[in-house]
C-alpha positions in Angstrom: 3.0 -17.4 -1.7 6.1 -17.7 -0.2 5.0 -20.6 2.2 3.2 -23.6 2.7 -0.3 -24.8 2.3 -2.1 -26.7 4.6 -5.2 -28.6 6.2 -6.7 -28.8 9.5 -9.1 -31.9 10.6 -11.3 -31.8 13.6 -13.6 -34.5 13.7 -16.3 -34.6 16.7 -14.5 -32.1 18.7 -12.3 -34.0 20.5 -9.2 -34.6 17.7 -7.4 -32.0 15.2 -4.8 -33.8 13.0 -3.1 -31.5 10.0 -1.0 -32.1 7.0 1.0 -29.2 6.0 3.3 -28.7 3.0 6.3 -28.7 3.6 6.0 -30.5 6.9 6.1 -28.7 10.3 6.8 -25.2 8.6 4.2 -24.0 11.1 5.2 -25.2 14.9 3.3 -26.8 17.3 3.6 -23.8 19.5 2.6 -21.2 17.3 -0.8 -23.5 16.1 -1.6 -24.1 19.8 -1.9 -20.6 19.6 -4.0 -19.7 16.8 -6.2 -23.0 16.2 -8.9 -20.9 18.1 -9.0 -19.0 14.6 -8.6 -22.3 12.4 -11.5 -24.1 13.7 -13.3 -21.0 15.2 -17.0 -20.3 16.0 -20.1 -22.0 13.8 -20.7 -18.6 13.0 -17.1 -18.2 11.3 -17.9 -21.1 9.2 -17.9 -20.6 5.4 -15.6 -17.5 5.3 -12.4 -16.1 4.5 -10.4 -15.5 7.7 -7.3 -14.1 8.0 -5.4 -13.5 10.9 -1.9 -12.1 11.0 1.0 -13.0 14.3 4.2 -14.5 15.2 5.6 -13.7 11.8 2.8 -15.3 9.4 -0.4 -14.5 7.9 -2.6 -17.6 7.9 -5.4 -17.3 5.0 -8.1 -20.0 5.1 -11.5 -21.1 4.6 -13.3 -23.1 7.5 -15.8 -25.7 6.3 -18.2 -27.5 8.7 -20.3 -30.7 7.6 -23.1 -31.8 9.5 -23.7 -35.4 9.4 -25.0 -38.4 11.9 -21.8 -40.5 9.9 -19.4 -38.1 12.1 -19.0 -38.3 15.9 -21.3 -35.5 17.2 -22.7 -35.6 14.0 -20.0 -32.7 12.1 -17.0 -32.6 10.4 -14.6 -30.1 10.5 -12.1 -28.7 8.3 -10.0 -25.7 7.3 -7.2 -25.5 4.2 -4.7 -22.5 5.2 -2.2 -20.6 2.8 0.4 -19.3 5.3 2.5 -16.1 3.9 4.7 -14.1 5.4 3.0 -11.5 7.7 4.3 -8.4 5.5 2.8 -10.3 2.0 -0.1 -9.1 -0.3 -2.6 -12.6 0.4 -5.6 -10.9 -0.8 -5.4 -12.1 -4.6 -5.2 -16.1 -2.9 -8.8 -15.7 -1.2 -10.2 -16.9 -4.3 -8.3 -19.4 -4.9 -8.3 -20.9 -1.0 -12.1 -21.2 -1.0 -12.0 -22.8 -4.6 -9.9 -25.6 -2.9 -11.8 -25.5 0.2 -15.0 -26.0 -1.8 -13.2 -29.4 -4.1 -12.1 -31.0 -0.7 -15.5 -30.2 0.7 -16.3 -32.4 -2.6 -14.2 -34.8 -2.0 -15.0 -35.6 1.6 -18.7 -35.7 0.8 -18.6 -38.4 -2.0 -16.0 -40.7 -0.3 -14.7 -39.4 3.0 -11.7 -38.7 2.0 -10.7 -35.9 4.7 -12.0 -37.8 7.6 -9.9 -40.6 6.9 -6.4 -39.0 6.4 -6.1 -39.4 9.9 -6.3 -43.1 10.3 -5.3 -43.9 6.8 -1.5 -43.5 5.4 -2.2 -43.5 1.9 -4.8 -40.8 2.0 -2.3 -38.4 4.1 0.1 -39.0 1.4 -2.4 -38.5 -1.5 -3.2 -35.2 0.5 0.4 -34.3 1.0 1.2 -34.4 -2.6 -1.9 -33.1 -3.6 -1.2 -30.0 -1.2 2.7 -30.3 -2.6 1.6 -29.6 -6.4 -0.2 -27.2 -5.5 2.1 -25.2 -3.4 4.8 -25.8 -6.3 2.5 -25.0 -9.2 1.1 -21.7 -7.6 4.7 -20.2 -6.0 6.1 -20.9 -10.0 3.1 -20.0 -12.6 0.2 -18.9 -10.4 -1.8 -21.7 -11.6 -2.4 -25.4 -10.8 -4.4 -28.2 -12.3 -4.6 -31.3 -9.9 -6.4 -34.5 -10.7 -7.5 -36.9 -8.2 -9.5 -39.6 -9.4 -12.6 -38.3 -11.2 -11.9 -34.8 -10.0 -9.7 -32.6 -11.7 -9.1 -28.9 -10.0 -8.5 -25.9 -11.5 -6.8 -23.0 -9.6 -5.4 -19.8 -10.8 -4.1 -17.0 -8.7 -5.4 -13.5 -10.1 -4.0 -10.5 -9.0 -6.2 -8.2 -7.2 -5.6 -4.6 -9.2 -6.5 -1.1 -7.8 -9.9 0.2 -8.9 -9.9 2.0 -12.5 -10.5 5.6 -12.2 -14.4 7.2 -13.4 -14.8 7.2 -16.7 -16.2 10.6 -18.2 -17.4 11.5 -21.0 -14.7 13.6 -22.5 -12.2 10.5 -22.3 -10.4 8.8 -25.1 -10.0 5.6 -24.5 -7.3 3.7 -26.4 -6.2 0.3 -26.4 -2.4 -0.7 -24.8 -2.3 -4.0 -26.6 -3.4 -5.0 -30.1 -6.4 -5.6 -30.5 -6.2 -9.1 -32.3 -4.9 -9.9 -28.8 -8.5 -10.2 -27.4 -10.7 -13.3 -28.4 -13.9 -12.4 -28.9 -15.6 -14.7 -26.6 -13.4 -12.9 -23.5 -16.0 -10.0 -23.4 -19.9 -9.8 -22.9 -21.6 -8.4 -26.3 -22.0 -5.0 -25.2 -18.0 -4.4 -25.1 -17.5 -6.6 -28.3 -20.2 -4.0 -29.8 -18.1 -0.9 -28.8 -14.4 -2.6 -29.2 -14.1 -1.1 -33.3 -14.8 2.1 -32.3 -11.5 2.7 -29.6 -9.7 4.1 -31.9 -7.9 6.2 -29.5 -9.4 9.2 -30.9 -13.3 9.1 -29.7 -14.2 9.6 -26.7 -16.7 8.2 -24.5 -19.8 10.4 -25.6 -19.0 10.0 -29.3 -18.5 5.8 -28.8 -22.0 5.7 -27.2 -23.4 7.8 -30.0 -21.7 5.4 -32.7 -22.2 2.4 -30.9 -25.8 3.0 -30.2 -24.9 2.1 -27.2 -25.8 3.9 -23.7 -23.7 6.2 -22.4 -23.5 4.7 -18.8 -22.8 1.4 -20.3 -20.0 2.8 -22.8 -18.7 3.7 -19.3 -19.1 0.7 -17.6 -17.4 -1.4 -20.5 -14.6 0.9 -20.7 -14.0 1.0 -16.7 -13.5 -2.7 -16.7 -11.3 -2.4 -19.5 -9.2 -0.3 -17.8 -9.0 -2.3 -14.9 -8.1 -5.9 -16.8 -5.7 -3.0 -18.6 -6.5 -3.3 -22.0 -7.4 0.5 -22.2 -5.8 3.8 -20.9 -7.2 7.2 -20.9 -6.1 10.0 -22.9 -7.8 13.4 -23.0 -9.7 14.7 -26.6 -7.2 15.3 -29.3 -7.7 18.7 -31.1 -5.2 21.0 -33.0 -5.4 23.9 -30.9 -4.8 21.7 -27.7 -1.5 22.8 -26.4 1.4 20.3 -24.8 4.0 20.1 -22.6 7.2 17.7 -22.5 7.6 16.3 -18.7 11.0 15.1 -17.4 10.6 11.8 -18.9 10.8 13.0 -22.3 14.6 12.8 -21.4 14.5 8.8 -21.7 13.7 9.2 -25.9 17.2 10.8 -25.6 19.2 7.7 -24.1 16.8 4.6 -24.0 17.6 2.7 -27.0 14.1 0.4 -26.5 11.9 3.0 -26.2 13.4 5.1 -29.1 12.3 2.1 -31.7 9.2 1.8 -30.1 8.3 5.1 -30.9 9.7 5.6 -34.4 7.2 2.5 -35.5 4.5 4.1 -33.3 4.3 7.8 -35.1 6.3 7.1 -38.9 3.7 7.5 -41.1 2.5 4.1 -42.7 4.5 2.7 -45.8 7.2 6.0 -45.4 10.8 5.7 -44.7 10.9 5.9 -40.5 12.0 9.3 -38.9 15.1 9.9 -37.2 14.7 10.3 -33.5 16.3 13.4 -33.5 13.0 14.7 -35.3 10.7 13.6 -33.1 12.4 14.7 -29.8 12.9 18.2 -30.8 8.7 18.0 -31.9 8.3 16.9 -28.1 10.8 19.6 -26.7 9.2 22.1 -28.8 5.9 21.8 -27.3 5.8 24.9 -24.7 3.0 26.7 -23.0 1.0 29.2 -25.8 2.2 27.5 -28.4 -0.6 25.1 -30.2 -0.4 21.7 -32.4 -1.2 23.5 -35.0 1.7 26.2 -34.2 3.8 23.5 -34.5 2.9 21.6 -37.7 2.7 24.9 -39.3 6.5 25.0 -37.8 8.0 21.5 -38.7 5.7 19.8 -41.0 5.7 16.9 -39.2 4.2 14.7 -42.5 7.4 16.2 -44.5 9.6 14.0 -41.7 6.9 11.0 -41.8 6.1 11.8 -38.2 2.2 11.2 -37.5 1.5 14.2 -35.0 -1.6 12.5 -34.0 0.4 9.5 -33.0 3.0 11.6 -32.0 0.7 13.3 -29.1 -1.3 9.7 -28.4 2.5 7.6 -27.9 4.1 11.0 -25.7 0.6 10.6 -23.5 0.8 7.4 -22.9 4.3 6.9 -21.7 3.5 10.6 -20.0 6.8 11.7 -22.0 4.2 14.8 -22.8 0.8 16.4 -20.8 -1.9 18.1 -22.0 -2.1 21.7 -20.9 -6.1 22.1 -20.0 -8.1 25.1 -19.9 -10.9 25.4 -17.5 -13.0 28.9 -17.7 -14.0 30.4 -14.5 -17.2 32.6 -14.6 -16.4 36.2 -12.3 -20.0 37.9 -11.0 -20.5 40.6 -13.5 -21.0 44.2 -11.9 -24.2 44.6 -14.0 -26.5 43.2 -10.9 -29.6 43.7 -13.1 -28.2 40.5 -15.7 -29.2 37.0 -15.1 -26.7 33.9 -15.1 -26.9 31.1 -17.2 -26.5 27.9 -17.1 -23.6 28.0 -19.0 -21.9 30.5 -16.8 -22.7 28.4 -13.6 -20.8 25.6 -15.2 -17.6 28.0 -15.3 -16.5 26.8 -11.7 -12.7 26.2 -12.8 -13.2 22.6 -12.4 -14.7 21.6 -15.4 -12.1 22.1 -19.0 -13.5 22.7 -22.0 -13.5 19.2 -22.9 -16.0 18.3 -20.0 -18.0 21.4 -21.0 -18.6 20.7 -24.5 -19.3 17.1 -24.0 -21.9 18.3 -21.5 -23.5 21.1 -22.8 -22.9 19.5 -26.5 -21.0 22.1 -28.0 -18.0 22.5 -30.4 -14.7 23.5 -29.1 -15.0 26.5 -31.3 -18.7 27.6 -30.4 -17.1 27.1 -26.6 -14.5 29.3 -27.5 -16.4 31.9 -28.6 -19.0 32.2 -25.9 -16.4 32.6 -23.8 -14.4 34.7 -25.8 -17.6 37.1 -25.9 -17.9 37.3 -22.3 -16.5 39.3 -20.1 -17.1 38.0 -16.9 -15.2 34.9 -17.6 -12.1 34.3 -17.5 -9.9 31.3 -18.7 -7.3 29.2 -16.3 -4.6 27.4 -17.7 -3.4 24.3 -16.1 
């Protein structure tokens, strides 16, 4: 918030006063302009407006009280955040109706709004309350204001992208440690399926482990990945083949991520591998040639390299990809032969991985029924 807050007063129609922090940052001009949208309609009331011109976007929250204590019996009031016009202000909704709802509080149990106006030392308790605020939020994000018995809590939250669909053929696998996470943070469904992301089960096999459902496995796991405590990674097999991407050049020069991936794939309690090792493991991975084609190659546990951890750290900073193979079923020239259900799930956009998980087969009985027919054919991508 690279800007002020503020608060407009109307009482009975007839007189708006303001405080803003810091003081005339907004002109008189410009809110001559807009204070049809700061004290708008009754049916505006109670919502988050935003309304974006001569440079700013205004963000507030107008409140209306109806009471025969007021002049026309109602009260109005409106606490703006004012950004510049080209900032991201949707992750300070939240927190402008929060404070909207504590002044709401505050004028209800002892006026205090309605008599900033007339009063000097409630327009300076407002100004510095407004002043924390401001100063709190722009520096941490957060602010904790107490004014007499009330104590406010505010905490800006970033508003993140939504995660991506969670399938049933993903592995999830936690970014941070685990011991990171209190307990108490999740609901009891996620604390029930939290030991079993390992980063090597995917979703299917968690709900089957967990005893858990599979569309709740999902829904867990989606908000994990939105608070980003999980990332994705695709089923780990031996005959799964890899491919470096261009970032794998940064093992070769970023001293940072070097160490961080020796501790991440050194087999536990072993003398840590050289870096050289591992980067010509990574370069080594080329189309055709399998995990196992390459263990069988450079015994990775001869070099204390962890080729499971090898593949999950190379995913997850995408120094690697996962080559996928999705089998396309071709309409046999034998008219006179049915298709199954099987084959109609050969549409090229399912891999093996979503197939088995589906259908409930093994990568190897997969293999074989596709193998053993003619009229499908396998895409590698």
């Amino acid at each position: 918030m690279g800007s002020p807050t503020g608060c407009v007063e109307r009482d009975s129609g007839l007189s708006m006063t303001g405080v803003q922090v810091p003081e005339d940052y907004v002109s008189k001009e410009v809110f001559d302009a807009v204070n049809v949208y700061i004290i708008p309609k009754p049916q505006l009331q109670r919502s988050i407006l935003t309304i974006n011109t001569f440079g700013y976007k205004i963000t507030g929250f107008p409140v209306r009280i109806d009471d025969a204590k007021y002049a026309r019996n109602a009260y109005y009031f409106n606490l703006c955040f004012v950004c510049d016009a080209w900032a991201r202000t949707v992750q300070y909704e939240p927190v402008v109706k929060k404070l909207s709802e504590y002044l709401l509080t505050m004028e209800e149990e002892g006026c205090f709004l309605s008599q900033v106006s007339s009063e000097t030392t409630k327009h300076h308790q407002l100004f510095s309350i407004l002043k924390q605020i401001l100063n709190n939020l722009n520096a941490t994000g957060m602010s904790t204001v107490r004014e007499g018995e009330m104590t406010m809590f505010l905490k800006v939250v970033r508003a993140a992208t939504d995660p991506p669909p969670v399938m049933d053929h993903h592995v999830p696998i936690f970014t941070t440690e685990k011991g990171v996470f209190q307990e108490e943070q999740w609901d009891l469904t996620t604390q029930q399926l939290l030991p079993h992301v390992d980063g090597f089960k995917h979703i299917a096999q968690i709900a089957v482990d967990a005893d858990v459902e599979n569309s709740l496995v999902k829904a867990c796991i989606q908000n994990l990945l939105y608070y980003k405590a999980v990332s994705l990674l695709p089923i780990f097999l031996y005959s799964n083949v890899y491919t470096p991407t261009p970032k794998v050049r940064l093992l070769a020069t970023d001293a940072a991520l070097q160490e961080e991936c020796i501790k991440y794939v050194s087999v536990s309690g072993q003398q840590l591998p050289s870096v050289q090792e591992i980067f010509v493991m990574y370069c080594s991975m080329t189309h055709g040639t399998t995990l196992q084609d390459l263990c069988s190659r450079y015994n990775p546990q001869e070099h204390n390299i962890d080729e499971r951890k090898l593949v999950q750290f190379g995913l997850l900073h995408k120094l690697i990809r996962r080559i996928c193979k999705y089998p396309v079923y071709i309409k046999s020239t034998n008219h006179c032969q049915p298709v199954t259900s099987l084959q109609h799930s050969f549409t090229g956009l399912l891999s093996y991985d979503e197939v088995c998980c589906t259908r409930g087969y093994s990568p190897k009985t997969l293999e074989e029924k596709v193998e053993s027919d003619p009229s499908v054919v396998v895409i590698w991508k």
